[in-house]
C-alpha positions in Angstrom: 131.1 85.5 220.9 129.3 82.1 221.2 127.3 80.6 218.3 124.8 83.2 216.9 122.2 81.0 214.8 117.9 81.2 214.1 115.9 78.5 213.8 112.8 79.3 212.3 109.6 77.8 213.7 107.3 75.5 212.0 104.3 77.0 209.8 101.5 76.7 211.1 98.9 76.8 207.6 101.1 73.9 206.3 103.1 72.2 209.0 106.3 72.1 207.4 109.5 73.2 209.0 110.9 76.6 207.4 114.6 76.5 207.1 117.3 76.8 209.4 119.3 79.8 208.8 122.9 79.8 210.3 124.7 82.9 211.1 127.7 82.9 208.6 129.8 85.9 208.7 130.6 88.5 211.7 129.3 91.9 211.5 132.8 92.8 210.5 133.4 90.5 208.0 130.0 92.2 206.2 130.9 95.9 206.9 134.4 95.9 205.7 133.2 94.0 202.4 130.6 96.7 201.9 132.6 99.9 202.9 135.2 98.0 200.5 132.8 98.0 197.6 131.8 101.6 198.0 135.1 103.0 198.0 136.1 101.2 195.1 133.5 103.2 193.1 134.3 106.2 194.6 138.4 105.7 194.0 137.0 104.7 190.1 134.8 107.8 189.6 137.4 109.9 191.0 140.4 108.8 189.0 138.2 107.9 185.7 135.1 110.0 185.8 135.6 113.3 187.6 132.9 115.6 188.5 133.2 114.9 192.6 135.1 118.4 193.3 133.4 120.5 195.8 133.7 123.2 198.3 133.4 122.4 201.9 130.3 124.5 203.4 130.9 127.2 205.4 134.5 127.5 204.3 136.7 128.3 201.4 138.2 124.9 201.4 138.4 123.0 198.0 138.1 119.2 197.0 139.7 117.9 194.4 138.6 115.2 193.0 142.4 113.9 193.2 141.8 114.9 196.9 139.0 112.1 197.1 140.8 110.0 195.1 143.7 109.9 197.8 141.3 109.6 200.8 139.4 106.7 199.2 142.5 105.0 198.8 143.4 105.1 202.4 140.2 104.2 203.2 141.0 101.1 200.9 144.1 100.5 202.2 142.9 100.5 206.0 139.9 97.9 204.8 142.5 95.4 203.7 144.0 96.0 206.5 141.9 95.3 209.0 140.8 92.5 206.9 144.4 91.1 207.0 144.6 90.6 211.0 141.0 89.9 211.0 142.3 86.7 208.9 144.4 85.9 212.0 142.1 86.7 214.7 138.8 87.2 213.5 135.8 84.8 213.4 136.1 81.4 212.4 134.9 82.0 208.8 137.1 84.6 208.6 140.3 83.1 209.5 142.5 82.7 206.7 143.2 79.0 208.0 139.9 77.6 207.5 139.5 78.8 203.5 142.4 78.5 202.0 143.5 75.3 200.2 146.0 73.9 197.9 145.6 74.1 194.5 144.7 70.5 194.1 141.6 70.6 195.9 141.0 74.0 194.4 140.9 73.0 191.2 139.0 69.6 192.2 136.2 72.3 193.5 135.8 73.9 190.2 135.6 70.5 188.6 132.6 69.8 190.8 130.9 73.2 190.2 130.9 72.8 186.6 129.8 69.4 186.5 127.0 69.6 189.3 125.3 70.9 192.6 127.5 72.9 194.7 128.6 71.4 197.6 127.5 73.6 200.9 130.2 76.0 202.6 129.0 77.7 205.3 132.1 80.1 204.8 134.3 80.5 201.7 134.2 77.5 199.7 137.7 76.4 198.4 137.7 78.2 195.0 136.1 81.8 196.8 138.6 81.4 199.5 141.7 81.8 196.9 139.6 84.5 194.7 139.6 86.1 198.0 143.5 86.3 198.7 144.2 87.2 195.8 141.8 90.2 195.2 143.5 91.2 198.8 146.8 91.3 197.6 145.7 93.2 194.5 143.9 95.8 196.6 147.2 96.2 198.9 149.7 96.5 196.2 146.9 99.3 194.8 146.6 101.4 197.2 150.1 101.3 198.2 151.2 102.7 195.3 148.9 105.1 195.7 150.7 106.1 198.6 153.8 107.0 196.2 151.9 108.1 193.4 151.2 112.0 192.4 148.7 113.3 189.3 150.0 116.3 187.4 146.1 117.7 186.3 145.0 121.0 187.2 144.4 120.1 191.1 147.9 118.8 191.1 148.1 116.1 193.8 150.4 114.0 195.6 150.0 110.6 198.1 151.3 110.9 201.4 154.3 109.5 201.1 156.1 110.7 197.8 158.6 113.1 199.5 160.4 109.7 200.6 160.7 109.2 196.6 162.5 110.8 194.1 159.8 112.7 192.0 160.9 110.3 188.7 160.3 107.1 191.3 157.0 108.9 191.6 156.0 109.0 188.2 157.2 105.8 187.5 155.3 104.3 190.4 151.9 106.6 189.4 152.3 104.6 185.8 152.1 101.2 187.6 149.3 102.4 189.5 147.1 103.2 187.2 148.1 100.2 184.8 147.9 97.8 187.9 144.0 99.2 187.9 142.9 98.8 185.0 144.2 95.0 184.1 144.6 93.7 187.5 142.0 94.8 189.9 139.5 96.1 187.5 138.9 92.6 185.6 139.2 91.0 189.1 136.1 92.7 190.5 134.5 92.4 187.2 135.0 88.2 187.6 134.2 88.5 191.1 130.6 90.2 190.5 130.3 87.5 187.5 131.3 84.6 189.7 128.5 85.7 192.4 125.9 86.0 189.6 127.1 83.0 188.7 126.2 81.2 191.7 122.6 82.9 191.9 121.1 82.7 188.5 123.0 79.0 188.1 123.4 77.4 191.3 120.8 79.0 193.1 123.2 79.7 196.2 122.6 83.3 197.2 126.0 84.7 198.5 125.1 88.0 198.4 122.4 88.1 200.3 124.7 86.4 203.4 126.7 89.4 202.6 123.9 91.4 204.3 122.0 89.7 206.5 125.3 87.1 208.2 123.1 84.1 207.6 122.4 81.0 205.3 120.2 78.8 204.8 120.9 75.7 205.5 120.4 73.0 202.9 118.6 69.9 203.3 120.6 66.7 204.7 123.2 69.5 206.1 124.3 69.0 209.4 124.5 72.5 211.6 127.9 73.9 211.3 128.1 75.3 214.9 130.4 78.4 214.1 131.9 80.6 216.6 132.6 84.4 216.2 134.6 86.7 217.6 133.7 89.9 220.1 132.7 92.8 218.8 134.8 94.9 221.0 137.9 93.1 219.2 136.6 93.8 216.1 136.4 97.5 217.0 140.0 97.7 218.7 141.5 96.4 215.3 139.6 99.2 213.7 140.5 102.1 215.5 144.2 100.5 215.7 144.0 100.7 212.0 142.7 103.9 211.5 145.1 105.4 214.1 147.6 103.8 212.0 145.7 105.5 208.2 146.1 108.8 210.1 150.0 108.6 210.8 150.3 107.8 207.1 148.5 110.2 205.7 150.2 113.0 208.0 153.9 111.5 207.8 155.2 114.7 205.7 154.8 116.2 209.0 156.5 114.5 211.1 
């Protein structure tokens, strides 16, 4: 998709230009890091909190909240996914290329922040673009243990995949999984909800706004980025590629 961007007209009571705001992330880039946040909370309340069990109406049909707990975390693991090839063929500020850096000039970014104004990235700036790898990589080692893992409570459950394990394998793997939560990706969405406050309340860059709407404003003195996208329709092949893909996993005992 060609450049997407809104240029504000001048106001009229004043005569000052409003900003320009320039279309930053894809509509996929957005939903997958929203859908991402939301089952993240669901996979927490249902493997730390409980109290999700239900009936389905108008049958007999039970949920666990183990049940959940396993369907959230393909959901998770189809996000990351998708995310993964949309590094490699997605929109320009999504393309794993154009964010990620050595970690020389990552750590000359952080310098900078702490010492100063934050340079303007219309995408991920150099220290976002790592944070964002490696809560990826967290994510996909999670729920793919998942995928070997089993819980031994009432509801007794099992991922997908555990009849290719021996069921000590299983348990060993379901002791990783949970420790990998709770030091790994737990403190790395806790620094990443930090590190986004950070930027509001501090350096008065809004990032999760852009996360919403797919546009920035443009700083003064900034030149226009001119950022391309990608189609929609490719966007929506990946998905259903991917869920096609979450379905065969999920049903592979059957096969």
């Amino acid at each position: 998709m060609a450049e997407e961007r809104l240029h504000m007209s001048d106001n009229q009571d004043t005569g000052s230009p409003t900003p320009l705001m320039v279309k930053v992330w894809d509509i996929w880039v957005r939903l997958f890091h929203w859908f991402l946040v939301a089952f993240i909370a669901l996979s927490y309340l249902t493997g730390e909190i409980g109290g999700l069990d239900f009936t389905v109406p108008g049958t007999d049909r039970f949920i666990s909240n183990m049940n959940l707990h396993v369907l959230s975390g393909i959901v998770i693991l189809g996000l990351v996914t998708f995310r993964i090839i949309w590094g490699f063929a997605g929109s320009i500020t999504a393309r794993f290329k154009n964010f990620l850096n050595g970690p020389s000039v990552i750590l000359g970014y952080v310098k900078s922040v702490l010492k100063g104004p934050v340079a303007f990235f219309a995408g991920h700036n150099p220290a976002g673009g790592a944070v964002v790898m490696i809560i990826l990589a967290a994510l996909f080692v999670q729920a793919c243990t998942g995928l070997f893992a089993q819980d031994d409570s009432f509801f007794a459950t099992k991922g997908p995949l555990t009849f290719l394990v021996a069921d000590e394998t299983s348990k060993e793997i379901t002791v990783f999984h949970k420790n990998w939560w709770e030091y790994v990706v737990f403190t790395l969405a806790v620094l990443h909800i930090v590190a986004n406050l950070f930027y509001w309340l501090i350096k008065k860059q809004d990032l999760i706004l852009a996360m919403f709407t797919g546009r920035r404003r443009l700083p003064d003195g900034e030149s226009d980025p001119k950022l391309t996208f990608a189609s929609a329709g490719l966007g929506l092949a990946i998905a259903v590629g991917v869920a096609i893909l979450m379905w065969f996993i999920m049903n592979a005992e059957g096969f």
